[in-house]
C-alpha positions, 0 to 999 in steps of 0.5 A, a space after each residue: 540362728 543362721 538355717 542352712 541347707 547342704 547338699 553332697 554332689 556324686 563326687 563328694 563336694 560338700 555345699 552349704 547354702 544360706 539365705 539371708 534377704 537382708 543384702 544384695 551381696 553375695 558370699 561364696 566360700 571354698 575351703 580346701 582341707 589342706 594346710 601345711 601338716 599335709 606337706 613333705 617335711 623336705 617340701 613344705 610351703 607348698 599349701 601356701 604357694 598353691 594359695 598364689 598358684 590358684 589366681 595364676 590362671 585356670 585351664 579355660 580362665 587365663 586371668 581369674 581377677 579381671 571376669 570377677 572385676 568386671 562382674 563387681 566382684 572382689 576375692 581373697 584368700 589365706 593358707 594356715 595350718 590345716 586348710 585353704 580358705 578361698 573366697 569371694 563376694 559379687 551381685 547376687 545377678 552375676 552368682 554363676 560367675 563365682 561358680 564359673 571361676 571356682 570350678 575352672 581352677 578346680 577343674 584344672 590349673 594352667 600350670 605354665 612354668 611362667 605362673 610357676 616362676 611368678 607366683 614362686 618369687 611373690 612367696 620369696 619375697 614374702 619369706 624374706 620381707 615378711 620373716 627374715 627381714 622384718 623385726 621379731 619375723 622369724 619368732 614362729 619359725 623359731 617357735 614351732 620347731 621348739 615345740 614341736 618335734 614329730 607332728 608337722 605343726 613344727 613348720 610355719 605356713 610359709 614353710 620350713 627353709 626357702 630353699 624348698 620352694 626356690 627348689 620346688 619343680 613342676 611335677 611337684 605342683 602337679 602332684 600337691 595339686 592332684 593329691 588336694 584339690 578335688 571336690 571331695 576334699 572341699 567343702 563350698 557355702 554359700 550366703 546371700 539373697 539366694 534359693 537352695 535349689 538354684 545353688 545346688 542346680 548351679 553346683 551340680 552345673 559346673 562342680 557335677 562332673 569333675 572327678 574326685 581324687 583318690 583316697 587320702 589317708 592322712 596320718 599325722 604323727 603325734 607329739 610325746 608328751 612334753 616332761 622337760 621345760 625347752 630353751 631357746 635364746 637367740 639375739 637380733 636387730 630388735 628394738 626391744 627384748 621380748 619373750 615367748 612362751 608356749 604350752 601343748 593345749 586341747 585340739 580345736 574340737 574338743 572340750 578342752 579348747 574352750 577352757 584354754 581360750 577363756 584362760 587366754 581372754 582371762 590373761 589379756 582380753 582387754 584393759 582390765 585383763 590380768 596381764 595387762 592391768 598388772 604388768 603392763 599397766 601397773 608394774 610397766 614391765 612390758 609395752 606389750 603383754 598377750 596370751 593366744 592360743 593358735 586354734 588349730 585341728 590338732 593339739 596346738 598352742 597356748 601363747 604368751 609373748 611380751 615386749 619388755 621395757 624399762 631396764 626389766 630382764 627376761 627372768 624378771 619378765 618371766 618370773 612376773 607372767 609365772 606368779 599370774 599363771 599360778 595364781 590361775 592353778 591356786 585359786 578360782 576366778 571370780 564369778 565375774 570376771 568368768 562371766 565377763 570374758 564370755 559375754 566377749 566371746 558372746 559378743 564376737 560370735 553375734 558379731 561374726 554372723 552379720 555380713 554375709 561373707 562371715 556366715 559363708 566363711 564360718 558355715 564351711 569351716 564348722 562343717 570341716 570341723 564336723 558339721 554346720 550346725 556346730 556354730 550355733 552351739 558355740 556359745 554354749 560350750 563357753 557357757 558351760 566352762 566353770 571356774 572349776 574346769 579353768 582352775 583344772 585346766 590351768 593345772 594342767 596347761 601349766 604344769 611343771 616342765 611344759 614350758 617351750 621359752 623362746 628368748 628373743 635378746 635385743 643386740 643393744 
């Protein structure tokens, strides 16, 4: 069981603490509660340039890697959907320096039209290297938008077009950073050979007296309910054709959630997996089959992608994956093959909690779901998901005309 001990400061600053004597580490996590839904559909992107804005240098700390070296200290940083996660491990001696740097970049951002224009042309360069120039690198955009048709889940991370950050100016930086990076839109943990009372006398210390922002109202506009089958068939540079499926699943929060998930680890977690022990490894029809689900706040995903080999169409590919999902509606899964993939899930949790940086992590995400305390229930809520509620929800994930099919043709 991981105890911790939180704290809300005046300005609504959300801290978790948690000891573990084990390590000379220190972790220490923030997450933001901004992610790419909270962006203007004609300004998207901006969450994750913030993410490369915020090493650009703070009001009183002109370059934040080099005092975080020099304190033995390493950091990193990642944007998604729904929030932006910063963290950074360092000796447990030099803990005030974490608190140091993370206060000043909330404090205040430089904001110098030079860390502008550097951090902006890393997030074009990623654009181009990573999504329009890389093998099957624009699926998501592709993806997203055919799925999706009114919430903001329709445009990937790292933005909806290039333009919108080639075009984004100062004022819009300023504003994004005003509206979402503020105390009580935070949430900071955390873990290590550390004491509550000190962590909290150094989070009032150097968080205590930056003001909270105003008041956000966040309204985001829900999906129809999807009744038709969607379509998109698109050709590329790619070595092998491949095919994306995806189907509107349960919030991250919800009992739903935990059904998808074992589903998905029903399908393609590991060698005996459904998936892979019949189409790629008996049937040979793909070099690569997986089922995910995207795990966001809101309603998200549920995904199947596969690259096909062998001469195999994509109707043969899709009609093969269609008779592994009916199965799943028509008849229950075994005892243990039910039990097999939640000992996985078990396994992954006890794993997720051994480092330091995992607990801290883990700890700010489960209180922005709701609470801390959430974690230590997790496994339970698998446990408690019958063959029953799988065959269900099957039923209902894959139900006729919920199907988003993106095809992505090899040109040779």
């Amino acid at each position: 069981m991981i105890k911790y001990d939180s704290l809300i400061l005046d300005n609504g600053l959300k801290v978790i603490v948690h000891q573990d004597k084990s390590t000379p580490v220190v972790a220490m996590n923030i997450i933001y509660k901004v992610g790419s839904r909270d962006e203007n559909p004609e300004k998207t992107g901006f969450a994750h340039l913030f993410e490369h804005l915020m090493f650009g240098g703070s009001v009183n700390i002109p370059k934040y890697d080099m005092p975080l070296q020099n304190a033995g200290g390493e950091n990193n940083a990642f944007t998604n959907n729904d929030f932006t996660d910063y963290y950074l491990t360092l000796p447990k001696s030099n803990i005030e320096t974490a608190f140091w740097l993370e206060s000043d970049r909330m404090l205040s951002l430089a904001f110098s039209p030079k860390s502008l224009e550097v951090q902006r042309q890393v997030v074009i360069e990623e654009f181009k290297q990573n999504y329009l120039n890389q093998p099957y690198g624009d699926v998501y955009l592709l993806l997203k938008p055919l799925a999706f048709k009114k919430h903001p889940y329709r445009w990937n991370t790292i933005g909806k077009d290039i333009s919108h950050i080639e075009n984004a100016t100062m004022q819009d930086v300023k504003d994004f950073y005003k509206k979402f990076y503020n105390p009580d839109n935070a949430i900071l943990s955390v873990a290590g050979d550390v004491n509550k009372d000190e962590i909290f006398r150094l989070a009032q210390k150097w968080f205590g007296e930056i003001k909270k922002g105003d008041n956000l109202t966040r309204n985001y506009t829900k999906e129809d309910i999807q009744t038709e089958n969607r379509e998109l068939i698109v050709e590329r540079n790619v070595p092998q054709t491949a095919i994306y499926f995806a189907w509107h699943m349960d919030k991250r929060h919800s009992k739903g959630f935990y059904a998808c998930d074992l589903i998905s680890d029903i399908l393609s977690n590991g060698n005996s997996s459904r998936l892979f022990s019949r189409l790629v490894k008996e049937r040979k029809m793909f070099s690569e089959l997986n089922a995910f689900v995207s795990g966001d706040l809101d309603e998200g995903l549920f995904i199947i992608s596969g690259k096909l080999i062998n001469g195999y169409s994509p109707e043969d590919a899709e009609y093969a994956i269609d008779e592994q999902l009916n199965e799943l509606t028509k008849k229950p899964v075994s005892d243990l093959e039910l039990e097999k993939v939640k000992n996985k899930i078990e396994s992954n949790l006890v794993f997720s909690r051994l480092s330091v940086l995992n607990k801290a992590m883990n700890l700010a995400y489960y209180e922005m779901l709701e609470s801390a305390g959430l974690l230590e229930k997790e496994k339970d809520k698998y446990n408690a998901v019958s063959k029953t509620d799988i065959q269900q929800k099957a039923k209902e994930l894959f139900a006729p005309g919920k199907k988003n099919k993106l095809v992505y043709l090899a040109k040779n």
